[in-house]
TIVO-548144 format. One line per field, with one value per residue (C-alpha): residue in three letters; residue number from 1; x, y, z. Coordinates in pm, 1 decimal. Layout:
BEGIN
rest = [ALA,...]
nr = [NUM,...]
x = [X,...]
y = [Y,...]
z = [Z,...]
***
This chain:
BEGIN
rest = [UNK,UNK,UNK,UNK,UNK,UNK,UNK,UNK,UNK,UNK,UNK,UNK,UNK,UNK,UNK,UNK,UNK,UNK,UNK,UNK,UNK,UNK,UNK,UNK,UNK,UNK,UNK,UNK,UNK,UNK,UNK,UNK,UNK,UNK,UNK,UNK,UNK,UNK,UNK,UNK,UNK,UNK,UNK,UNK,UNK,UNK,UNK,UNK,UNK,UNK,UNK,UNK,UNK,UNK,UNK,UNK,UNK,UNK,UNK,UNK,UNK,UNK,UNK,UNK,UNK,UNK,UNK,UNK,UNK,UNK,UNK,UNK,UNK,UNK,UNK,UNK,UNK,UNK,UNK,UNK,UNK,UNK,UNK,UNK,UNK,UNK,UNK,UNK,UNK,UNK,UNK,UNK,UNK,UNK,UNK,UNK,UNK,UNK,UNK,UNK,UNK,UNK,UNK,UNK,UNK,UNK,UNK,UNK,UNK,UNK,UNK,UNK,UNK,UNK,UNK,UNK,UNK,UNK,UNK,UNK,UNK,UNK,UNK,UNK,UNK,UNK,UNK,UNK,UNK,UNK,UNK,UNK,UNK,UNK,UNK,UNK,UNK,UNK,UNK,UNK,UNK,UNK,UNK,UNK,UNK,UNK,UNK,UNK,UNK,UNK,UNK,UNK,UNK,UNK,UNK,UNK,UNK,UNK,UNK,UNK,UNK,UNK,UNK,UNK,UNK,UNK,UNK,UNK,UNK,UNK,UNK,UNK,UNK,UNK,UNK,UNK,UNK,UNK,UNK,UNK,UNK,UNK,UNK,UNK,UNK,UNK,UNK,UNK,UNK,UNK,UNK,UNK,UNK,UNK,UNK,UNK,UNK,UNK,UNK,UNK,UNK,UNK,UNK,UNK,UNK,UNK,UNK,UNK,UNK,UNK,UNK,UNK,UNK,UNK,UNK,UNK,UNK,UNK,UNK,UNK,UNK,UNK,UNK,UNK,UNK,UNK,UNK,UNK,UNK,UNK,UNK,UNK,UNK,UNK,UNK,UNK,UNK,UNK,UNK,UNK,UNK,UNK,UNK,UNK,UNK,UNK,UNK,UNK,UNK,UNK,UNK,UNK,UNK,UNK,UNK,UNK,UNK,UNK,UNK,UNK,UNK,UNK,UNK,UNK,UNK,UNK,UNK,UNK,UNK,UNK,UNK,UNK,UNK,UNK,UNK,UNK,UNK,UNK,UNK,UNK,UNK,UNK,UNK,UNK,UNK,UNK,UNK,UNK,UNK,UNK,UNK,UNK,UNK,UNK,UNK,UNK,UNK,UNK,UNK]
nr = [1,2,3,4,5,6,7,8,9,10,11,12,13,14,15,16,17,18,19,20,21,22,23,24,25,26,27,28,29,30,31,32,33,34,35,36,37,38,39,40,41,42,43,44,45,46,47,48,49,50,51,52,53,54,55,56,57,58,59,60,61,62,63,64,65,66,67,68,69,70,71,72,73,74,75,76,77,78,79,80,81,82,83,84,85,86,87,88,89,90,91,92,93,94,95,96,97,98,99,100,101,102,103,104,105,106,107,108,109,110,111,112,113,114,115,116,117,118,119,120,121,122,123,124,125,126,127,128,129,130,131,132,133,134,135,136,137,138,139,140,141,142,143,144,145,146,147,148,149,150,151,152,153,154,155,156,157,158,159,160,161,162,163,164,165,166,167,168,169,170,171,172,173,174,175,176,177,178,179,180,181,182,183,184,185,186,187,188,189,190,191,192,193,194,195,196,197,198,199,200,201,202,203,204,205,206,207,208,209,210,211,212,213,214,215,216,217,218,219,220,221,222,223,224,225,226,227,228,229,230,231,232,233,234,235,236,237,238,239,240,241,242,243,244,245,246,247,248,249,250,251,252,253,254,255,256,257,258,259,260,261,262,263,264,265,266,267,268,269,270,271,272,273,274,275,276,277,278,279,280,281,282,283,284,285,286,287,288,289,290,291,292,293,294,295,296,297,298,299]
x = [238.5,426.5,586.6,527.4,191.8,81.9,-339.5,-611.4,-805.4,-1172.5,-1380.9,-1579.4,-1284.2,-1376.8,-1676.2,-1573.3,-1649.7,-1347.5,-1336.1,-1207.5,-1182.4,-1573.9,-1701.6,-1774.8,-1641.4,-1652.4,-1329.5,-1266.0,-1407.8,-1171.8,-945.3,-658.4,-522.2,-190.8,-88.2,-130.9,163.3,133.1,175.6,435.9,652.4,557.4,473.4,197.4,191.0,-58.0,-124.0,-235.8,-534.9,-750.1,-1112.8,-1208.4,-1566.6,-1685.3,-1405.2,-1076.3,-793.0,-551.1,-704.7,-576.8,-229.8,-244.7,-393.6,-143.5,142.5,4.0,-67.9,294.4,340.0,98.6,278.3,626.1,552.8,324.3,47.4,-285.1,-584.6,-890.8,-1099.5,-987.7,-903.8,-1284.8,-1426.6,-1153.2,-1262.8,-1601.9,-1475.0,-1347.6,-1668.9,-1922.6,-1629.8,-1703.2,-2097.1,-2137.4,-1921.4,-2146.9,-1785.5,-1771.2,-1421.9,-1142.5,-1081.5,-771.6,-780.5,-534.8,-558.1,-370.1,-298.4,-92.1,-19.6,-301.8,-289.8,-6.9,-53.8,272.3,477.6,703.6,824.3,788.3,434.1,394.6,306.2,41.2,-346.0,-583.1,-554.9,-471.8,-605.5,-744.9,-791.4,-935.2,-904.3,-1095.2,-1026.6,-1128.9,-796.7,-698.4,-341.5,-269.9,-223.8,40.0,312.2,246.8,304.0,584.0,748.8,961.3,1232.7,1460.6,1766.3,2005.0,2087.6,2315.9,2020.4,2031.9,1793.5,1753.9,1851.0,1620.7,1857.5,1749.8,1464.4,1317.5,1241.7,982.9,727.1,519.9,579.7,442.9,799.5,889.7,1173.1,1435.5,1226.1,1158.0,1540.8,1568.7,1245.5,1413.1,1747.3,1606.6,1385.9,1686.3,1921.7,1578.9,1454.8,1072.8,1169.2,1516.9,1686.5,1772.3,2092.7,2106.5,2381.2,2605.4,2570.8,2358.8,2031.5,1720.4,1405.9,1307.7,1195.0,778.0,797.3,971.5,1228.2,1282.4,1512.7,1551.5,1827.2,1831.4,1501.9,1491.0,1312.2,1492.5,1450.6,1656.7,1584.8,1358.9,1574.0,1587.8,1291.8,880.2,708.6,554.4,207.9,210.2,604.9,494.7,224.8,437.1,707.9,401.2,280.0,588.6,622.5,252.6,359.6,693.1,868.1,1176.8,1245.4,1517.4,1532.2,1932.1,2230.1,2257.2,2459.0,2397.5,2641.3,2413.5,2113.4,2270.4,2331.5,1982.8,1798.8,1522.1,1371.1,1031.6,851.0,560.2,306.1,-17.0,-192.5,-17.0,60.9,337.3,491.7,789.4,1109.4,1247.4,1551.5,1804.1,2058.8,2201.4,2142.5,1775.0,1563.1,1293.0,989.0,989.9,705.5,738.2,696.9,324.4,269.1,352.2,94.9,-198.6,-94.2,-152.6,-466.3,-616.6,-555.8,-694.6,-1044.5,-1053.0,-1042.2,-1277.0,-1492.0]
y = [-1645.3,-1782.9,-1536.2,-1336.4,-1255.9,-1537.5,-1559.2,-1757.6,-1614.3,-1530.4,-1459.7,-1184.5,-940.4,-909.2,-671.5,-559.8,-154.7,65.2,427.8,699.6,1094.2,948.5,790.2,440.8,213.1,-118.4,-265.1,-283.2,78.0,247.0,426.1,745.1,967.9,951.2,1308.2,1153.3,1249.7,874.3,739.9,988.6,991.1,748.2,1068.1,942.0,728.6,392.4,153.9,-195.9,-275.6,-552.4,-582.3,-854.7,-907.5,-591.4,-387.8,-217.6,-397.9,-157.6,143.3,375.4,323.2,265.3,612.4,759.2,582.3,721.6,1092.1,1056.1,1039.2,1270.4,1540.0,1532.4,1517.5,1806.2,1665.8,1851.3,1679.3,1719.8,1615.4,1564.5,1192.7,1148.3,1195.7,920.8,691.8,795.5,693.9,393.0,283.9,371.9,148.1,-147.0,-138.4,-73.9,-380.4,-563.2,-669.2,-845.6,-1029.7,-1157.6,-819.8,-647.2,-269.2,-56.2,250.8,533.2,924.4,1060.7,1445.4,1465.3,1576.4,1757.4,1980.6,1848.1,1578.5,1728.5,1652.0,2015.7,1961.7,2349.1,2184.3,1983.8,2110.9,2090.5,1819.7,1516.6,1163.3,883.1,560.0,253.1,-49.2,-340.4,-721.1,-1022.8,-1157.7,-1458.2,-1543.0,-1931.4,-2158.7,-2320.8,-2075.3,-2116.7,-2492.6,-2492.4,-2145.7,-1924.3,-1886.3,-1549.7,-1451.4,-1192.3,-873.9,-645.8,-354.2,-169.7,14.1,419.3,643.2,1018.2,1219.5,1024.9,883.6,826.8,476.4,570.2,669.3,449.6,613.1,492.4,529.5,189.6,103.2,96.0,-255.1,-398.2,-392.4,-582.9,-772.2,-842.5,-941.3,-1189.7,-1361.5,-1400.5,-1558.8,-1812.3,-1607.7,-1539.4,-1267.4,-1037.8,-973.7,-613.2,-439.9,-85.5,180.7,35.5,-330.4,-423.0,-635.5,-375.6,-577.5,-768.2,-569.1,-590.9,-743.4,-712.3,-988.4,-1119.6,-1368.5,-1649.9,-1717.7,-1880.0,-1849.3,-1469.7,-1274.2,-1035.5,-762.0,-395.1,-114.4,13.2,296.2,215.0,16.3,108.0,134.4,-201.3,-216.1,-556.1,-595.5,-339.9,-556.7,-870.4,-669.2,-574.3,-897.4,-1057.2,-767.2,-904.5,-1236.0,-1232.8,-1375.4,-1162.6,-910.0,-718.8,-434.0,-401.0,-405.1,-768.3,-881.5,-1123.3,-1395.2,-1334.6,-1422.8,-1762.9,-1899.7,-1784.1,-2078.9,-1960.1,-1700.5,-1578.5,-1218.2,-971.6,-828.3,-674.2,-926.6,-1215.5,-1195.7,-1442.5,-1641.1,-1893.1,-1885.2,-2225.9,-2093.4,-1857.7,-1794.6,-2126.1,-2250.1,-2437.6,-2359.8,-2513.1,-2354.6,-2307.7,-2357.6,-1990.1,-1872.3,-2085.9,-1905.0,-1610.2,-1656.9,-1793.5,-1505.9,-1255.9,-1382.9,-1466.7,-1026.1,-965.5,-1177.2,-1019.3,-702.1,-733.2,-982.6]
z = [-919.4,-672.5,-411.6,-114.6,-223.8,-384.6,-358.3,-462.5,-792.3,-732.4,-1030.9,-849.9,-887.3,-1285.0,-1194.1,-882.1,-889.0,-807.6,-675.6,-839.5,-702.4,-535.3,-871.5,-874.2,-1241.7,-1301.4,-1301.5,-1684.6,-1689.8,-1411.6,-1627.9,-1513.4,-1761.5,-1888.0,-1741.6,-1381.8,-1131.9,-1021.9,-1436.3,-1555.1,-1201.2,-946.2,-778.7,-499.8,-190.2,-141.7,97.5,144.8,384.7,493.4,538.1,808.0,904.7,755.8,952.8,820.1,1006.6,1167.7,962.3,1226.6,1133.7,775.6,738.6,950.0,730.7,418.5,555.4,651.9,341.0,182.2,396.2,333.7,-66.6,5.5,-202.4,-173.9,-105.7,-196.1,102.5,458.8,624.4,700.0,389.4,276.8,480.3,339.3,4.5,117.2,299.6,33.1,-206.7,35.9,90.3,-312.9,-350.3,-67.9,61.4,402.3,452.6,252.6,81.0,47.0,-80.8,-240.8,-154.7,-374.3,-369.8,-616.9,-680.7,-937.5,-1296.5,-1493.2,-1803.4,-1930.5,-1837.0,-1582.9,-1258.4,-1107.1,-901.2,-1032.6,-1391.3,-1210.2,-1217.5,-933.9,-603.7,-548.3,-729.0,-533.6,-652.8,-428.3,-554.1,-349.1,-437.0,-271.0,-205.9,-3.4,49.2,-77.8,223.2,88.8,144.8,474.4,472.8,250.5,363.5,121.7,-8.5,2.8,-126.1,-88.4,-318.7,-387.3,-384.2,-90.4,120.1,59.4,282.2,374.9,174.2,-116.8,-92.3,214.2,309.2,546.8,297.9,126.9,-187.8,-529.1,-655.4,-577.2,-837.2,-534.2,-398.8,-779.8,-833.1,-568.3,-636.4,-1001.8,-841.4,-633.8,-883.2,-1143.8,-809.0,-799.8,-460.3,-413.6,-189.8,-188.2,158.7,171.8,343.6,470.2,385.8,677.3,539.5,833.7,756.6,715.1,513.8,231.9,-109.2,1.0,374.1,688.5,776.8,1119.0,1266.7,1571.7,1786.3,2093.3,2135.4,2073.1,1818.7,1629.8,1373.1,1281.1,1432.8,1163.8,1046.3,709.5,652.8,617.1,916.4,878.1,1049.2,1091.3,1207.5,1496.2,1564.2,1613.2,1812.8,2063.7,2063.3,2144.9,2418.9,2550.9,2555.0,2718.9,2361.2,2423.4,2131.9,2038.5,1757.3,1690.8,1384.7,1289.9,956.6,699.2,830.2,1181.5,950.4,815.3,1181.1,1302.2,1453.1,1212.4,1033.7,937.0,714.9,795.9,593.5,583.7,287.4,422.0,811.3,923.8,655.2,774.6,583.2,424.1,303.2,261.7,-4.5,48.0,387.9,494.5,823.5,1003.9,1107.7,1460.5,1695.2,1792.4,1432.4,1459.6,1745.1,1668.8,1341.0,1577.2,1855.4,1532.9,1371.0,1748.1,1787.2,1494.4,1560.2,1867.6,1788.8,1456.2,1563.1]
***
């Protein structure tokens, strides 16, 4: 695999156990039925977080993104946030887990008695499913940077499907995921309804001109935890930000250009559709400025 999300294969993940409504399976034994909301509709909401040094990195406001979520579907859950992060812990220490993991975490509206998008066909609460892998990101994409081109497939807009949540319903971003393998992309830069830049299809895309960091103003995007964390960061740092419109043709004569994501941080971009960049100094520093938070908050 070679992509966004490219990571280095560890054996341990073939017996890794894997939590499921609070009961523990080995990996090859974790099993949903084929009535769940999540299987039949995409009906749900996940995230994506790290564990560093036995800690959940930026739990606070992964949680909040996904009970975002979980209330504006109106799914009903079965326990309250702390007995999730219950789950989650006993997930970890059963898995004797300690750094290097990434977890997906995943609600969907629970079980139907038919297949049937109406959540009044579904029976009982909420699923949740935790899936914990150890999961480094390869090195080399940060050497080489990536490659991102981009697609017709544009961002969705609240009165269809709102961008905001971090719904399990994803087939908006694998269109565009598709699109931008086929054009030879590892990555596909997104537009917005009013043709403006918004994100790529699984990270948030950034630009720099004239020494100035740039990104949209989020409106059609996810809340990306770890784009808010490089916007405060830059704030901390007096690396001058700006959130605004920008189009395409702004993006080819950027000075440079980088992504943001939770598994892999900082990646620098090589190139995009057909014109190259460098990676800047301030994309490096913005990497070391971001893993330097993270240890010290986790150490």
């Amino acid at each position: 695999m070679n992509n966004t999300h490219s990571y280095i294969e560890d054996p341990r993940n073939e017996s890794v156990y894997i939590n499921i409504n609070g009961q523990l399976f080995r990996r090859k034994e974790a099993k949903i039925s084929v009535f769940d909301s999540g299987l039949l509709l995409g009906d749900g909401v996940w995230e994506g977080i790290r564990l560093y040094n036995k800690q959940l990195v930026f739990k606070d406001a992964h949680l909040s993104r996904l009970y975002y979520g979980i209330e504006k579907l109106n799914i009903e859950m079965p326990i309250n946030r702390t007995q999730l992060e219950k789950y989650i812990e006993k997930t970890i220490e059963v898995n004797e887990m300690i750094t290097d993991v990434h977890i997906r975490l995943i609600v969907t509206r629970g079980f139907k008695k038919t297949p049937y998008q109406h959540p009044d066909a579904n029976i009982g609460k909420a699923n949740i499913i935790i899936i914990p892998e150890y999961k480094s990101p390869n090195p080399t994409m940060y050497k080489r940077g990536i490659k991102i081109v981009s697609v017709s497939t544009i961002r969705s807009i609240p009165e269809i499907q709102d961008p905001k949540i971090n719904s399990l319903s994803k087939f908006n971003c694998i269109q565009a995921c598709i699109e931008a393998h086929k054009k030879g992309g590892e990555e596909g830069l997104m537009m917005d309804i009013n043709g403006n830049v918004s994100t790529c299809n699984s990270t948030n895309f950034f630009i720099i001109k004239d020494s100035k960091i740039i990104t949209s103003k989020g409106q059609y995007c996810l809340n990306g935890v770890t784009r808010e964390n490089i916007i405060n960061i830059c704030k901390e740092n007096d690396i001058p930000i700006i959130l605004k419109d920008f189009k395409l043709r702004d993006v080819y004569q950027a000075d440079g250009a980088f992504i943001t994501g939770t598994f892999s941080g900082v990646i620098p971009i090589n190139q995009i559709d057909q014109y190259q960049f460098k990676q800047l100094p301030i994309i490096t520093k913005l990497f070391n400025l971001y893993k330097q938070k993270i240890k010290k908050q986790y150490l």
